[in-house]
Every structure is written in C-alpha cells, then in structure tokens.
C-alpha positions as CSV (number, residue, x, y, z in Angstrom):
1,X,32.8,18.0,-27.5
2,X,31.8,14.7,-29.0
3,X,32.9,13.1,-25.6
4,X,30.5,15.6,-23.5
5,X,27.8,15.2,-26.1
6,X,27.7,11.0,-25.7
7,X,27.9,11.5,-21.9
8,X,24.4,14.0,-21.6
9,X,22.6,11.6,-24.2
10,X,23.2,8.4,-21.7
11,X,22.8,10.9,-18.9
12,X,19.1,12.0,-20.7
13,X,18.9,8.5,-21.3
14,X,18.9,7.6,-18.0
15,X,16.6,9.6,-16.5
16,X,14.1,9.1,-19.0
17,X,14.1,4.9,-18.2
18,X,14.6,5.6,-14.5
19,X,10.6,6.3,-14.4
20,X,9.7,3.8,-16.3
21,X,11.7,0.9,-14.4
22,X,10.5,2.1,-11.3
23,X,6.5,2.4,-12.9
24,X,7.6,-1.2,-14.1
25,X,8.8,-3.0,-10.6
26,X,6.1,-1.4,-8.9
27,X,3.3,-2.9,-11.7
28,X,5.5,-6.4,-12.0
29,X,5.5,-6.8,-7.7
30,X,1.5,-6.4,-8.5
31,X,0.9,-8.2,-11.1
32,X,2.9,-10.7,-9.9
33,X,1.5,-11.1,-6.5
34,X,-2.2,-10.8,-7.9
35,X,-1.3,-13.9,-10.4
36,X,0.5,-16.0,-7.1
37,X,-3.5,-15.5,-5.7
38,X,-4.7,-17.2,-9.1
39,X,-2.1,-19.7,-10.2
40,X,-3.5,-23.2,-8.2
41,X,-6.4,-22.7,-9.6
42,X,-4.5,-21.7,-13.2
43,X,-2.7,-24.9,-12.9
44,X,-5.6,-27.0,-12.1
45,X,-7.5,-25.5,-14.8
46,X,-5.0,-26.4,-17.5
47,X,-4.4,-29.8,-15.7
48,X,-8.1,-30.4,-16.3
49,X,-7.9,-29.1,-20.1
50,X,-5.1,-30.9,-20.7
51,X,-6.8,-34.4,-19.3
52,X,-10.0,-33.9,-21.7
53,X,-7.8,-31.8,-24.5
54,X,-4.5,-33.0,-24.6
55,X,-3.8,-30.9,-27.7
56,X,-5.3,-27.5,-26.1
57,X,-3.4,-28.4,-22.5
58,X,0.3,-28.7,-24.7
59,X,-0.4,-25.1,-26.4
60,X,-1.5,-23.8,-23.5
61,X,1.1,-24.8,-20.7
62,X,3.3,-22.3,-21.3
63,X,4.9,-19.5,-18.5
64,X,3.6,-16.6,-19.2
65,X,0.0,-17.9,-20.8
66,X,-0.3,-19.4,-17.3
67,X,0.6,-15.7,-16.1
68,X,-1.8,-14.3,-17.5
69,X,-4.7,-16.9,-17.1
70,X,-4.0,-17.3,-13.0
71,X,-3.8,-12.7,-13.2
72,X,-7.4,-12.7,-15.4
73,X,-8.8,-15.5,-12.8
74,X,-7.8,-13.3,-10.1
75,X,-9.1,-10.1,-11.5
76,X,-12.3,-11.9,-12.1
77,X,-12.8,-13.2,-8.4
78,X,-12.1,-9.6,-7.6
79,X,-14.5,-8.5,-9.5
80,X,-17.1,-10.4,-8.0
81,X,-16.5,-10.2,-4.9
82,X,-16.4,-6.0,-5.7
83,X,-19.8,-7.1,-6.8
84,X,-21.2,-8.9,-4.3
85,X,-20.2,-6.9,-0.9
86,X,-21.9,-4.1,-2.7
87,X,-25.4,-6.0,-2.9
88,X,-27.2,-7.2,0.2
89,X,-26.6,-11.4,-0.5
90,X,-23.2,-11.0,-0.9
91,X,-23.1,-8.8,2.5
92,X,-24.8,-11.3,3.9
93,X,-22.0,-14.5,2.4
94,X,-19.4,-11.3,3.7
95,X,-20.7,-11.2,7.2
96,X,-20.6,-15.2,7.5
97,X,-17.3,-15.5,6.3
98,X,-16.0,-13.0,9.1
99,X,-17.7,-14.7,11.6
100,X,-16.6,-18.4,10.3
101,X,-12.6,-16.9,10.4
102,X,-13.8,-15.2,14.0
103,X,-13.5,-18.6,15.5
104,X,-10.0,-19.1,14.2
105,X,-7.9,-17.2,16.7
106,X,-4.4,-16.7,14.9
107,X,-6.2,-16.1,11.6
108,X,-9.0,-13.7,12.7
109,X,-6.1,-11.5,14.4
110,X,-3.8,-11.6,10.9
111,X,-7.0,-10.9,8.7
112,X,-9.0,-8.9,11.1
113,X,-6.2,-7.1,12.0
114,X,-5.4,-6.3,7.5
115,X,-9.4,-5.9,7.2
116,X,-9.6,-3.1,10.2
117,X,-6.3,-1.4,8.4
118,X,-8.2,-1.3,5.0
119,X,-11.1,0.4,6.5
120,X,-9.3,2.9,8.5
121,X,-7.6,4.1,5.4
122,X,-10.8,4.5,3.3
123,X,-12.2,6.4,5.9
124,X,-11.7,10.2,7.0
125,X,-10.7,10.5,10.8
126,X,-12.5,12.1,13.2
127,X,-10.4,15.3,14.9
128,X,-6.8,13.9,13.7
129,X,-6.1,14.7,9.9
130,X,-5.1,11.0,8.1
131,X,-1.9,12.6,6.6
132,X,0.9,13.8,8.5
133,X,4.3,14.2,8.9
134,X,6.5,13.2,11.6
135,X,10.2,12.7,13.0
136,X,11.5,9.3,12.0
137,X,13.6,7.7,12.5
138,X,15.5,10.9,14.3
139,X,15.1,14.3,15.1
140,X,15.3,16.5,12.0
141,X,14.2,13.9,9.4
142,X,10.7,13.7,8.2
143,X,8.6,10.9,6.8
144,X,4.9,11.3,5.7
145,X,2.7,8.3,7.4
146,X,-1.0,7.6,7.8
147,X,-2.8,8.2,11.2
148,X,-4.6,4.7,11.6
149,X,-5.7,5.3,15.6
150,X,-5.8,7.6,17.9
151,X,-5.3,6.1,21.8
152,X,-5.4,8.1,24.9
153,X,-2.1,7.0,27.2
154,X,-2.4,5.6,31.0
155,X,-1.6,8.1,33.7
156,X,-0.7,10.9,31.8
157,X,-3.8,11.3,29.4
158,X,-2.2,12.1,26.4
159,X,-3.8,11.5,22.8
160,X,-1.3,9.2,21.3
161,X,-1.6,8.3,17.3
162,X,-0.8,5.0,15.9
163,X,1.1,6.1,12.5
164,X,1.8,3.7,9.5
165,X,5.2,4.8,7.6
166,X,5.0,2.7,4.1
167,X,8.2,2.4,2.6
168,X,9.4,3.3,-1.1
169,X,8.6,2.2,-3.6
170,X,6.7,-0.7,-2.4
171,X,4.4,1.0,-0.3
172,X,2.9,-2.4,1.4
173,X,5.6,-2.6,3.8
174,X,6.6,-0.6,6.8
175,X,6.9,0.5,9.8
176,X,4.2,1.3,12.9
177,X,4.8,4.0,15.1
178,X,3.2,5.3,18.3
179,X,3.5,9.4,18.5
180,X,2.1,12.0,20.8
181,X,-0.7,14.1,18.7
182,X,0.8,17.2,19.6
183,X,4.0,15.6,17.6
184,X,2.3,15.6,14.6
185,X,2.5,17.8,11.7
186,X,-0.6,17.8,9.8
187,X,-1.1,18.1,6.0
188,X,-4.0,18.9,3.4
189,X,-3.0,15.8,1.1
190,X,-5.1,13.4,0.2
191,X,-4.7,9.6,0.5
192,X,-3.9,9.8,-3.2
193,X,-1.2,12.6,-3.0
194,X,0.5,11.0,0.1
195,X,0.7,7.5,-2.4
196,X,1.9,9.4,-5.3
197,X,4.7,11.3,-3.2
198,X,5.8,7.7,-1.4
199,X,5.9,5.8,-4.6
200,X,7.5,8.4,-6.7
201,X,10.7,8.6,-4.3
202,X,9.3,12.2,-3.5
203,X,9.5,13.3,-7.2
204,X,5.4,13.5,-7.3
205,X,4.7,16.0,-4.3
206,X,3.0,19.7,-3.3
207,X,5.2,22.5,-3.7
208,X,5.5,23.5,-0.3
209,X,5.5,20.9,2.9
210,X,3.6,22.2,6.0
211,X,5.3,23.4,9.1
212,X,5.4,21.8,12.1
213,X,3.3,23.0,14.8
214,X,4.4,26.1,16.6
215,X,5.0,23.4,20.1
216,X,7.5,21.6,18.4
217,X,9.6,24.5,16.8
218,X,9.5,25.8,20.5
219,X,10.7,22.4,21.8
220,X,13.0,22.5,18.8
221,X,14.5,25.9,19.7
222,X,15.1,25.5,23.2
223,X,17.3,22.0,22.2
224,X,19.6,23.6,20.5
C-alpha cells in the first residue's frame, strides 16, 4: 500500500508541474527572444554607465540584471511604437519606413511577407472561415491551421486556400499548406481558442470538433 501510495503522489506530482513547465518554456522562448531584440542596446547602455559610473556599471553588469534591462527596453520600444502607429505622425514615420525597406528587395519580401501574415490574422476573412481543420499530414489525421489566402487554381478554377499549421507548443513555426476549399472543415473558434488548443497540446479545446463536410465523408466512404 505504501509502495502504491508514493507512486500516485509522484504520479499527481507530475501532472501538476507538467503545466507549469510547459506555461514556463513557452513564457522563457518569449521572454527570451523579446530580451535578444533589446540586449545591444542593453549592453551599450551599461557600457556607457559603466564609462561615466564605474561603480554603478560593476553592480549592474550582471546576467540576468542585463535580462531584464534589454526585456524592459524592448517592452518600451513596443510600447511606443503601439503608440505611435495608432496616431497619425507615427502612421506617417510607419508608411516611410515601409517604403524605405520597399527598395530593399530580399528584405521587403522577408518583412513584407511577416507584415502581410500579421494582418491577415487580425483580420476576419471574407467567405472562408479563418479556423479550420484539415488532413495533414495523411488521410485520417487532423490538424487545426489558419486560412491566410484564398487563390483560384489555373485551368481547373478551383478556390484553393493557403493554410498555416503552427506547431506545439511553440506556435511561431510551421508548416504552409495549399488545400482545395471544398477540403476544408470549418470551425466556430476564434483566433484565441485555436491558440489555446495548439499551445495546450490539445488539453484547452471545445467539447466537440466539427465534422467534415458531407463531400469529403462521401469521398471518404467510397475509398474504403
């Protein structure tokens, strides 16, 4: 009994940490990204303080206050650039910017290309719901992706969807797919509940998951 008893407290154990290590490498990839944005100018910051305050530049260079100072500066030039593209000047300094990096052909492609992508998923699509599920990377198993585009294909004149499939738990990589509309299986979740479903392994999701459409269970049928 004593045996059983020690094995379900590491097994309750267990699945109480599970969530919070995952909650953890998904908040450190983050953080940790956001402060790689801020640290040259972290680092030149305490170089500076430590050239006019030597004292103040010895208590300060230290890992993790550098962490943090680089993660605040990059929250802060967040902030104001939240600030400015909602206020006509800084639309203006926006708009400048986009056409300056315009003229840059390998650049504008890599940060029109992210920009576009950002857009499209703030957005609600026209006649294509953003949500869906489809078959990847067989037959039979189902992934939830984002409708980004909808293209109409040469010759044949079928509405074809671009989808982006993020991967878990790090949902800022993936995969791009190109899939018939009538392939896909369209959901009622929102941006938010898609996120929370892809991040959580699937432990965050609706109780039921919609069927496909009655095309595909026909073409499913007749396979088998």
């Amino acid at each position: 009994m004593k045996h059983l008893r020690i094995k379900r407290y590491l097994f309750t154990g267990l699945l109480t940490f599970i969530p919070l290590w995952v909650t953890w490498v998904v908040f450190k990839f983050v953080l940790s990204m956001l402060a790689g944005i801020g640290a040259p100018l972290a680092s030149a910051l305490l170089t500076t303080l430590s050239s006019t305050t030597p004292l103040a530049g010895v208590a300060l260079n230290n890992a993790w206050i550098t962490f943090v100072i680089a993660l605040m500066l990059t929250l802060g030039v967040l902030y104001v650039l939240g600030w400015l593209a909602n206020r006509v000047i800084g639309q203006r300094l926006i708009d400048g910017f986009d056409a300056l990096l315009a003229r840059i052909p390998l650049v504008q492609t890599i940060y029109g290309g992210t920009k576009k992508l950002m857009a499209v998923l703030q957005q609600k699509p026209s006649g294509v719901q953003r949500v869906v599920v489809i078959d990847f990377p067989r037959k039979g198993m189902k992934v939830v992706g984002f409708v980004t585009r909808v293209m109409t294909e040469e010759g044949t004149g079928r509405e074809m969807a671009a989808v982006y499939i993020p991967t878990t738990p790090n949902p800022t990589g993936g995969y791009l797919e190109v899939v018939a509309v009538d392939e896909l299986t369209p959901t009622d979740w929102t941006m938010d509940q898609a996120m929370a479903f892809i991040i959580s392994g699937g432990a965050v999701a609706p109780d039921t998951l919609p069927a496909p459409p009655a095309s595909l269970r026909d073409a499913a049928r007749d396979s088998e």
